[in-house]
C-alpha positions in Angstrom: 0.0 0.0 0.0 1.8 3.4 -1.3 1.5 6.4 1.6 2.7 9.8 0.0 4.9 11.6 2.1 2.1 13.9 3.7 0.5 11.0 4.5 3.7 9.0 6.1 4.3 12.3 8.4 0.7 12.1 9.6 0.8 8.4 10.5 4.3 9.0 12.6 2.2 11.5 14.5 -0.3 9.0 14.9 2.1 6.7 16.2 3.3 9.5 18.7 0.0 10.1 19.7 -1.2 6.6 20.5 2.2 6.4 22.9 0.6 9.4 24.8 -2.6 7.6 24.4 -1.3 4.6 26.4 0.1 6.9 29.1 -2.4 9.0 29.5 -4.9 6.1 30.3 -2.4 4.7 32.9 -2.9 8.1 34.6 -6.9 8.0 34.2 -7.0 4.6 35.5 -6.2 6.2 38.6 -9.2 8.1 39.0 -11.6 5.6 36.6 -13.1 2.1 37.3 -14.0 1.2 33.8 -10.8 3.3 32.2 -9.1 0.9 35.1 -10.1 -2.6 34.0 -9.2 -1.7 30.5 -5.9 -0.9 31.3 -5.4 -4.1 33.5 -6.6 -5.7 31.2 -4.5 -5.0 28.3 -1.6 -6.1 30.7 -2.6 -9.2 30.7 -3.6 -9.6 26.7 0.0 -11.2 25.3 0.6 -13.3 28.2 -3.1 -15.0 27.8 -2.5 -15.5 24.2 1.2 -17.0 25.2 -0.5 -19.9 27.2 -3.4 -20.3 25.0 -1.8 -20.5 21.5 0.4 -23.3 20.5 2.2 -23.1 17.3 0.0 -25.8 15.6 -3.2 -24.1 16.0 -4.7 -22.3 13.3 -6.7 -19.5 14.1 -9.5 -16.9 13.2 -9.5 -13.3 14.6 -13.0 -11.4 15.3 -12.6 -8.3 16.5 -15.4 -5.7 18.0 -15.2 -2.3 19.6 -18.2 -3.1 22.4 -21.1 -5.2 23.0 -23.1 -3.9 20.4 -20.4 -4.6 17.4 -20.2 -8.0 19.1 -24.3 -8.8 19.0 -24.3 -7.5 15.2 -21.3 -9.9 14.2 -22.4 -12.9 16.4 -24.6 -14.1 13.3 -21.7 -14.3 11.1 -19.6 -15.4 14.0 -21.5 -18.4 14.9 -21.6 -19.1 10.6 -17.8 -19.3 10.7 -17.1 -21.5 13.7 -19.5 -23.9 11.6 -17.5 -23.4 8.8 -14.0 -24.1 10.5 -14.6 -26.2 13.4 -11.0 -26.7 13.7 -9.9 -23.8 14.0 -9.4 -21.5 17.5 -11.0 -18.5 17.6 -9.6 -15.5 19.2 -12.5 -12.4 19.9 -11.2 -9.2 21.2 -12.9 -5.9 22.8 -11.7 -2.7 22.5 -13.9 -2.1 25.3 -14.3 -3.0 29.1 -18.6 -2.8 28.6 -17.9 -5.3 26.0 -15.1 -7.8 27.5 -16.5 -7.9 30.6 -20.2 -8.5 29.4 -18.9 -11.2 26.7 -15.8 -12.6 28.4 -17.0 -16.0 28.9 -18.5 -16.0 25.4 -18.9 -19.5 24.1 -18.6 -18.7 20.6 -14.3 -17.7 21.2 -11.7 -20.0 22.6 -10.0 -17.1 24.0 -11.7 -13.4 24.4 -9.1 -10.5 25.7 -8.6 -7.0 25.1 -7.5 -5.6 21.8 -3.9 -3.9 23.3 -3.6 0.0 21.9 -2.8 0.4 18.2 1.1 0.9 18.9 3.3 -0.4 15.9 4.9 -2.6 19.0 1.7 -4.3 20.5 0.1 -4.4 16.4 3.1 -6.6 15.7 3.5 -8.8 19.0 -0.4 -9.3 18.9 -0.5 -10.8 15.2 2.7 -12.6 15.4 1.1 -14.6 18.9 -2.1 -15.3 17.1 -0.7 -16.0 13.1 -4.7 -15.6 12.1 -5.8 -16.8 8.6 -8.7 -14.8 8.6 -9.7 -11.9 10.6 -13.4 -10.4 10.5 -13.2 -6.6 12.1 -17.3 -5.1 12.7 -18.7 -2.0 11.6 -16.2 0.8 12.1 -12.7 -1.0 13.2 -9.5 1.0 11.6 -6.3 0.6 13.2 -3.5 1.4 11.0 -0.7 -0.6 12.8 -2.8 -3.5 12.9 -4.3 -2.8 9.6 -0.8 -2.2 7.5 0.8 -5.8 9.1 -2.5 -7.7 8.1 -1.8 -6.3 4.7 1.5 -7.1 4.4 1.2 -10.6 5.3 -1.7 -10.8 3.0 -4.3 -12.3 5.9 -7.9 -12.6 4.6 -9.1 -9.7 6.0 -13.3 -8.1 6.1 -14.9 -5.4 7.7 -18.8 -6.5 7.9 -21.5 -4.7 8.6 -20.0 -1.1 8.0 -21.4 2.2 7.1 -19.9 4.9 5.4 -21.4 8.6 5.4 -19.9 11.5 3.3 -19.2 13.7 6.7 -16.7 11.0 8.4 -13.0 11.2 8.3 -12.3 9.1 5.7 -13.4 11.5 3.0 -11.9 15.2 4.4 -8.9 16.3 2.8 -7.4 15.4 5.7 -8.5 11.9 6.5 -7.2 10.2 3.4 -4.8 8.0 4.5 -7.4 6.7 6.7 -9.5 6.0 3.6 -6.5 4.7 2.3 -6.1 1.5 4.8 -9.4 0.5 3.7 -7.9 -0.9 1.1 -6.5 -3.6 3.7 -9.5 -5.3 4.1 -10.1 -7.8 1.0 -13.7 -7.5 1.2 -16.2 -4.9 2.8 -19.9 -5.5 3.4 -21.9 -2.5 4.0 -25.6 -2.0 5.1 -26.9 0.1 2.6 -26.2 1.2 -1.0 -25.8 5.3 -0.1 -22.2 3.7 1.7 -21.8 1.4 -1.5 -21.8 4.0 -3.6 -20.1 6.2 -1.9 -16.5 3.7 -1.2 -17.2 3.1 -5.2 -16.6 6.9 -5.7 -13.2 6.5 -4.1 -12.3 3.7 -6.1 -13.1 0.5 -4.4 -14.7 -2.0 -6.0 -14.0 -4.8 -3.4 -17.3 -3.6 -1.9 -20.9 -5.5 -1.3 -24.5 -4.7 0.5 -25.2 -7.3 2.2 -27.3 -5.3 4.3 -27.4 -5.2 8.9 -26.2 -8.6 10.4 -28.4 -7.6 13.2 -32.0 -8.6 11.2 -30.4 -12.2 11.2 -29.0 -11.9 15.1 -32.7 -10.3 16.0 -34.8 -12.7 13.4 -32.3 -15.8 15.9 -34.2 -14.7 18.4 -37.6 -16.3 18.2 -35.8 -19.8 18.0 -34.9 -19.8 21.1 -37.1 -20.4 24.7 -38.1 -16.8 25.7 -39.5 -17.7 28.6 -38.9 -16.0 31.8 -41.3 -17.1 34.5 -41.0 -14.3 36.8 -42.5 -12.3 33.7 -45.2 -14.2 34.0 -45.8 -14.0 37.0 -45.5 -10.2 37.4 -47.5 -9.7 34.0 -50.2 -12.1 34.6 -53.3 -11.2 31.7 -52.5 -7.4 32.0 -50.8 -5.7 28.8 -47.1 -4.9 29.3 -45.1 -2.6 28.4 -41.7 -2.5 28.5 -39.2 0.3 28.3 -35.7 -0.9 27.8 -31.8 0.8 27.7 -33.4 3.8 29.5 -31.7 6.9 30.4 -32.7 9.5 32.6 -34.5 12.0 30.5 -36.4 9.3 29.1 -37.0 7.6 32.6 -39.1 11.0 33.4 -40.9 10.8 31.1 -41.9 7.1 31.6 -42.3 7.6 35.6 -44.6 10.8 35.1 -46.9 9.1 33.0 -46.9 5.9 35.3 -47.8 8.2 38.4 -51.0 9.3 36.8 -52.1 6.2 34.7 -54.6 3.5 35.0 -52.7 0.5 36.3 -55.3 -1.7 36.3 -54.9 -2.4 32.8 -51.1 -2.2 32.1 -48.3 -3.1 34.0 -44.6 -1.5 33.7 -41.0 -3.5 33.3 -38.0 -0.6 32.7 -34.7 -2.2 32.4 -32.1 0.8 32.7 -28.7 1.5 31.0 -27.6 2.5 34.4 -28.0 -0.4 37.4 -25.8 1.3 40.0 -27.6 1.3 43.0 -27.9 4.9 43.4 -29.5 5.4 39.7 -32.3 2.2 40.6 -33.3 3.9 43.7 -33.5 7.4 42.1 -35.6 5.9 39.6 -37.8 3.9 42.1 -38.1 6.5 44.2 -39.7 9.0 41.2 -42.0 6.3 40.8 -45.5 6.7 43.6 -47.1 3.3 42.1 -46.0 -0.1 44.0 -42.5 -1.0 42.6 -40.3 -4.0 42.9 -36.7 -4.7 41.9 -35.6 -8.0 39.8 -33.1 -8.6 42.9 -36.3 -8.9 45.2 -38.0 -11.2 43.0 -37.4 -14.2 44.9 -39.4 -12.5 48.3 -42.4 -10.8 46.7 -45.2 -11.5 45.0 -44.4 -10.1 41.7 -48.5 -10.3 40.7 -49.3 -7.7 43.1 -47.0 -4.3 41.8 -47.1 -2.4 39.3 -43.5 -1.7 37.8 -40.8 -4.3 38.0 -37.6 -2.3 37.3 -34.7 -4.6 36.2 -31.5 -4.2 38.4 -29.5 -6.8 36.4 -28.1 -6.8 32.7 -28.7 -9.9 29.9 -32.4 -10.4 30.2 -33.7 -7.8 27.9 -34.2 -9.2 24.6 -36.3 -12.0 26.4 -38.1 -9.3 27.9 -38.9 -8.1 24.9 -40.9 -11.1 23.8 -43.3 -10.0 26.8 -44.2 -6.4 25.5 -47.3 -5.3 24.1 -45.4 -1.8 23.6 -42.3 -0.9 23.8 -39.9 2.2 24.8 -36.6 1.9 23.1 -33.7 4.5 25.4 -31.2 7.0 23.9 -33.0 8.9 21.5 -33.8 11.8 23.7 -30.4 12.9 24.6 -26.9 12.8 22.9 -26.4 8.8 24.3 -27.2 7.6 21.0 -30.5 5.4 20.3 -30.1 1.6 21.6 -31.3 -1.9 19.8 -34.8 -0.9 18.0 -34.7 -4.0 16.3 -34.6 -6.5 19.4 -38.2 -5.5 20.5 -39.5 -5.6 16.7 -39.2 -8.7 16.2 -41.7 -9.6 18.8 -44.4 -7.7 16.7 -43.9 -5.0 18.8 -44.6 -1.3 18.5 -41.4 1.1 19.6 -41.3 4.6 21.1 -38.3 6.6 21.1 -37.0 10.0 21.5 -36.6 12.5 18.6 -33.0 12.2 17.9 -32.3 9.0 15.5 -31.1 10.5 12.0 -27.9 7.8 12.5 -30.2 4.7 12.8 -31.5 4.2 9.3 -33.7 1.6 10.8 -35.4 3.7 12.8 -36.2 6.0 10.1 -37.5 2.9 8.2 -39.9 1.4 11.2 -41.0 5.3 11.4 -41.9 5.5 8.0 -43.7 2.0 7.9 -45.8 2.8 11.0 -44.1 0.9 13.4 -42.2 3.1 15.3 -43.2 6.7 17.1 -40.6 9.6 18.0 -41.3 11.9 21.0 -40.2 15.2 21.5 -41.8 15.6 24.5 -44.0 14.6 27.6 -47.4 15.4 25.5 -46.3 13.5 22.9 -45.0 10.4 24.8 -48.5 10.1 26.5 -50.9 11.0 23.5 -48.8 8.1 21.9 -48.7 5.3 24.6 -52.6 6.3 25.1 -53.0 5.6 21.6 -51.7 1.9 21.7 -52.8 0.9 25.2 -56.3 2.1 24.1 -56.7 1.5 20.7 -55.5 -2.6 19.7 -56.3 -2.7 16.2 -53.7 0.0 15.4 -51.1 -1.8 18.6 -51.4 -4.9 16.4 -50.8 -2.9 12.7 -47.9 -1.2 14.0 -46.3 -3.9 15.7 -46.6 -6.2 13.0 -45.2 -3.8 10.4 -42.1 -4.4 12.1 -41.8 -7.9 12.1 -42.3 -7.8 8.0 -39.7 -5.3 8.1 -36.9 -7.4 9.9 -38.2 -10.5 7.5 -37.7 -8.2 4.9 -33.8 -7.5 5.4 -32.9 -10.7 6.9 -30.3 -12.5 4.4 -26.4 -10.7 5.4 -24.7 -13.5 7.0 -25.3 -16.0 4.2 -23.8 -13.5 1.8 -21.0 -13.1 4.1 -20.6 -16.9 4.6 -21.1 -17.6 1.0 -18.1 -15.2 0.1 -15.6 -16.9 2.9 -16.6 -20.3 1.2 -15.1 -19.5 -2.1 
């Protein structure tokens, strides 16, 4: 891969910058839990892979910033571990909320941290693991790591990527990111706008294969959803379920719960936030009878009104419980959470009014699935709307599932191009 000599001087001072990178997170580790674990945890990274790799062993690398990288590659994950069943499979995080969500993930024979894009860790990393094929997810450029996968010539995609005419890449100033695209053999994209785009550039190793997610989501109603306590708490009533919630749209939820008719609906909010502190705020906004996941074992669940959900992991089963659904993020900067996990279930979403990055959230809003809220008026006159009126619950919440049918099909295009 030819760099001009611009773009040589700017990846040295990227290389300068990610040594003060790596110091400056030693110092913030200090002072931050989660900045903490990361840290620690890349400490440990080469000696894992020392005592888990033997020179025989012929491995695959998946790599994912956070949790939600990893749900949308899992699909095409599983796919590949089907496809080489010989092979060990190495999953990094670039994240602690990932690694320590997903470190005991079943689909990896060894999960660590992805160690700081220095030209030294790049190298060590990829000469411990000798992959044969590494899958990055959605929006994974490291240069270092990048430039020595090209240069051994590993089989290298990016899946599930999306490309917008305002990001780095394609400023003046961000071409020799654009540039290392070119590592990857093959890119799948979501959509045709980031096709088209990448083709204007010059690529022409590029496919739509569409969201890995519809697959991941569509997985969903294979499995047993069933939760007891659910049941127990929901009994005939009509649910609905508000999940990833953040503060401004907790308020929202709470205030319309303090002067609703209980008798026909009952309330499950699983939070973003399950420190202690942020569970009582929120159960202490709330003047209907409330009861914690963690005291499901002493109560009868039957008898309150909101069940809030102090734990994390259960929420896409949750899902399968809702008759409506309230998806968080949307009303602040946080960034919207998984719409697509409670349409599945036939399920009609609210969310805030700030979405323009989730194309699928545009699409469920323009089918009729899916209603954006500005504001408390709105967020009631809505939710009254679906508690109250069934007919349109039930037209709304199946628009979605025909949508996710609709765009289901990414991994086996993925798979299908690995196979050749």
């Amino acid at each position: 891969m030819y760099f001009s000599t611009k773009e040589i001087l700017v990846l040295t001072l990227y290389n300068i910058l990610t040594y003060f990178v790596v110091f400056n997170l030693k110092i913030l580790s200090l002072f931050n839990s989660k900045i903490k674990k990361g840290v620690k945890g890349r400490q440990e990274t080469f000696s894992i892979l020392k005592s888990k790799i033997e020179a025989k062993d012929k491995t695959i690398w998946f790599h994912c910033a956070s949790l939600g990288e990893y749900e949308q590659g899992l699909p095409v994950f599983e796919e590949i571990r089907k496809l080489f069943p010989k092979y060990k499979i190495i999953l990094t995080f670039f994240s602690p909320s990932g690694y320590e969500i997903r470190k005991n993930a079943p689909i990896a024979d060894i999960v660590t941290y992805l160690p700081i894009d220095t030209k030294h860790n790049a190298q060590t990393f990829i000469d411990l693991i000798n992959p044969e094929l590494v899958v990055f997810v959605k929006y994974e450029i490291w240069p270092n790591y990048l430039n020595i996968l090209n240069k051994r010539k590993t089989k290298t995609i990016l899946i599930s990527a999306m490309f917008r005419k305002n990001q780095l890449f394609f400023k003046p100033y961000g071409r020799w990111m654009l540039k290392l695209l070119h590592s990857y053999e093959h890119i799948f994209v979501q959509n045709n706008t980031s096709k088209t785009l990448l083709e204007e550039y010059g690529f022409k190793n590029v496919s739509v294969s569409g969201d890995t997610r519809f697959d991941r989501v569509f997985n969903q109603l294979k499995i047993d959803n069933t939760l007891d306590f659910i049941e127990e708490f929901k009994g005939d009533k009509l649910c609905f379920v508000a999940g990833s919630t953040w503060p401004e749209g907790e308020y929202f939820i709470s205030k319309y719960i303090n002067t609703c008719n209980t008798e026909l609906l009952k309330f499950i909010i699983a939070p973003h936030n399950i420190k202690t502190k942020q569970i009582e705020k929120l159960r202490n906004s709330i003047s209907k009878k409330v009861v914690l996941y963690s005291e499901k074992e002493k109560k009868n669940l039957n008898e309150f009104d909101v069940l809030i959900i102090d734990t994390i992991g259960l929420l896409s089963k949750i899902y399968s419980y809702a008759d409506i659904a309230y998806v968080g993020g949307a009303l602040g900067n946080t960034g919207l959470h998984n719409t697509l996990e409670p349409a599945i279930f036939g399920v009609p979403i609210i969310i805030g009014n700030h979405f323009k990055k989730f194309p699928e959230a545009i699409e469920m809003l323009q089918n009729g699935g899916l209603f954006s809220v500005p504001n408390q008026d709105q967020f009631d006159e809505i939710l009254n709307k679906l508690v109250n009126q069934a007919s349109f619950r039930l037209m709304s919440g199946q628009s979605n599932i025909e949508y996710i049918k609709k765009n289901q099909g990414a991994v086996i295009q993925i798979i299908n191009f690995l196979r050749k």
